[in-house]
C-alpha positions in Angstrom: 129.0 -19.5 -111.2 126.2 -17.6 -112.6 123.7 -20.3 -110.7 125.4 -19.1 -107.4 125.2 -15.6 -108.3 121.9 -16.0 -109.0 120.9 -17.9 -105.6 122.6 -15.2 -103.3 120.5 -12.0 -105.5 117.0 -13.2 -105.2 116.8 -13.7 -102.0 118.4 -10.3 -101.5 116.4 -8.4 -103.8 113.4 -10.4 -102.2 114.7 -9.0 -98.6 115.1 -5.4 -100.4 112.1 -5.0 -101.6 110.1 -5.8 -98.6 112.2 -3.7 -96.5 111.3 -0.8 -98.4 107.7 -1.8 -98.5 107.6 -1.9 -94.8 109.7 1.8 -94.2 106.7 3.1 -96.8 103.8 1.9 -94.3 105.9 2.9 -90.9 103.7 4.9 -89.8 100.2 3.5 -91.1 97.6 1.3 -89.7 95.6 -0.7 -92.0 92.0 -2.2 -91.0 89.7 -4.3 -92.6 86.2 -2.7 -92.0 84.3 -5.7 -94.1 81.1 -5.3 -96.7 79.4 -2.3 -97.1 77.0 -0.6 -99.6 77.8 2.3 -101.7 75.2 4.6 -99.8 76.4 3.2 -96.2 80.3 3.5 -97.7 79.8 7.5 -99.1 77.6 8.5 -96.1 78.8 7.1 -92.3 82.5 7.3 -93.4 82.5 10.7 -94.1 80.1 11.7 -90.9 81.9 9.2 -88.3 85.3 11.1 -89.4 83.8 14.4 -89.3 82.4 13.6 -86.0 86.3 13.5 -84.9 87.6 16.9 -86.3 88.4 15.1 -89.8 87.5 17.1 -92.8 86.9 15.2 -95.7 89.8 16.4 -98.6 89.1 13.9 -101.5 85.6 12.5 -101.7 85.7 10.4 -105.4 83.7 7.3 -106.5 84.3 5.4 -109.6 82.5 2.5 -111.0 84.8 -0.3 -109.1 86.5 1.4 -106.4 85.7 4.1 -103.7 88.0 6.5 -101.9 87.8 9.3 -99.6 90.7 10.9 -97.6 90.7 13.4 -94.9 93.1 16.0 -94.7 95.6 15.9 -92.0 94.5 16.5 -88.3 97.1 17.9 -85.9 96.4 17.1 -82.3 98.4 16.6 -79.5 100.9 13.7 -79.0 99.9 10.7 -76.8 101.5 10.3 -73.5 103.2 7.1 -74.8 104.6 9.7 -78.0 105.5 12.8 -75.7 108.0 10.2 -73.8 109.5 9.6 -76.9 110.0 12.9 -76.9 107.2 14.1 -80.3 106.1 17.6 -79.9 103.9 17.8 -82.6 101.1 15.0 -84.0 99.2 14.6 -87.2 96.9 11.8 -88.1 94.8 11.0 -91.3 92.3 8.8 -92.5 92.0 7.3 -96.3 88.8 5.3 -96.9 88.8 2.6 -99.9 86.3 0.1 -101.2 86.5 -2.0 -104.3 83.6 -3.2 -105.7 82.1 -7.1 -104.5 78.9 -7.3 -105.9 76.8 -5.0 -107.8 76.3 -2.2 -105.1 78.4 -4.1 -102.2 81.9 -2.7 -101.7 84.6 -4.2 -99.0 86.4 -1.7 -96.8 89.7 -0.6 -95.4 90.1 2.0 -93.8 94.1 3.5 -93.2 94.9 5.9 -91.0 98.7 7.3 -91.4 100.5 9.3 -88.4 103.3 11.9 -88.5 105.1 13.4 -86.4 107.6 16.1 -85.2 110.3 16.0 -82.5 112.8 18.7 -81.4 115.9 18.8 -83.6 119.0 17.3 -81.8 120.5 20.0 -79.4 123.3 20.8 -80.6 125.0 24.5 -80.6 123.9 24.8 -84.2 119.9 23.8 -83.6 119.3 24.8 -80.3 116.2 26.8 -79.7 115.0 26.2 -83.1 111.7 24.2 -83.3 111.3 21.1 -85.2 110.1 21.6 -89.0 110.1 18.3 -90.5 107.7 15.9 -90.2 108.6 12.3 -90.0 106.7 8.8 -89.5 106.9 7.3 -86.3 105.9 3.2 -85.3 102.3 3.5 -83.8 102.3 3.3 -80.2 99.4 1.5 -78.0 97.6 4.8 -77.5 97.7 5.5 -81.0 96.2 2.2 -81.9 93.7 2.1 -79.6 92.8 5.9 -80.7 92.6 4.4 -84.7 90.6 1.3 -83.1 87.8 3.6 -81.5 87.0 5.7 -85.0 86.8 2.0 -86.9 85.3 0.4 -84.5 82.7 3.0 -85.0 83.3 2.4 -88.9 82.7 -0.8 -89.3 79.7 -0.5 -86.7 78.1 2.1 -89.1 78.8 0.0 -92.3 79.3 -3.9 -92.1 77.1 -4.5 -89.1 74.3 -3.9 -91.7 72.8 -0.8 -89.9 70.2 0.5 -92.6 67.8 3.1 -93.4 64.7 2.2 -95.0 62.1 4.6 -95.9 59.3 3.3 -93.5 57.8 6.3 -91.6 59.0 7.2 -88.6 55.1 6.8 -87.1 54.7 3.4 -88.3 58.1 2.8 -86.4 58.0 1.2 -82.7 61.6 0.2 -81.2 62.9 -0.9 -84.7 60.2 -2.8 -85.8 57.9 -1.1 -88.6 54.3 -1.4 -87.1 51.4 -2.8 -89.6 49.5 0.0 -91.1 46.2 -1.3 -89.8 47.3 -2.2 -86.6 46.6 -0.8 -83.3 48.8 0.0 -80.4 
């Protein structure tokens, strides 16, 4: 009897459990960015995002792990949100790296959407805007919004763009000129 019992509640918790996983993470997109360096990490994270109207709210490294999170950005819902009838749209970004190698970090980037629509109209709530925000599935506008900043990321960090400290008048399309050479 208790072998039964057993059988039919594992497989139930199991179900439980990743139910409630997947209602946490509703409303976020998870990417992969790749390898990056601490200085690439800490610097073109933190200038792509603020290139799109993200201030940077948490900005702390420790000796394994990185992470820096924007505060939340309210813009307008996408046209695919509006017809599901969001008045209101907020979007954040959370950056985190664990350590690979002594000064190579992978990347993920999240970025987590909210939103508010209209209280239902009833007698009771009519006229009254919406006040709670809730998380919402990401739509194809959404994604493809979250795509363009990482994109951008992981173009920044793990395509191995890198500053090196040649001077800029030794510097000819990329390629750092000979000091003795002639044009």
């Amino acid at each position: 009897m208790r072998a039964r019992l057993l059988l039919v509640l594992l497989p139930t918790a199991a179900v439980l459990v990743a139910c409630a996983g997947g209602l946490a993470r509703l409303g976020t997109l998870d990417h992969s960015v790749g390898r990056g360096s601490f200085r690439d990490i800490m610097v073109e994270v933190p200038a792509v995002l603020e290139r799109y109207g993200y201030a940077i709210y948490e900005n702390r490294p420790t000796n394994s792990t990185l992470y820096i999170a924007t505060g939340w950005q309210e813009r307008a819902p996408f046209d695919d949100e509006a017809e599901e009838g969001v008045e209101y749209a907020r979007t954040r970004f959370i950056a985190r790296g664990r350590k690979a190698g002594p000064t190579i970090y992978t990347l993920t980037i999240s970025a987590e959407n909210q939103v508010m629509t209209p209280p239902d109209t009833t007698p009771e709530t009519a006229g009254r805007p919406a006040t709670e925000w809730s998380l919402m599935a990401p739509t194809d506008m959404y994604r493809s919004y979250v795509r363009e900043i990482t994109t951008e990321i992981e173009m920044k960090v793990d395509a191995g763009l890198r500053k090196y400290d040649a001077p800029l008048d030794r510097v000819v399309l990329g390629n750092a000129t000979h000091p003795r050479s002639r044009p």
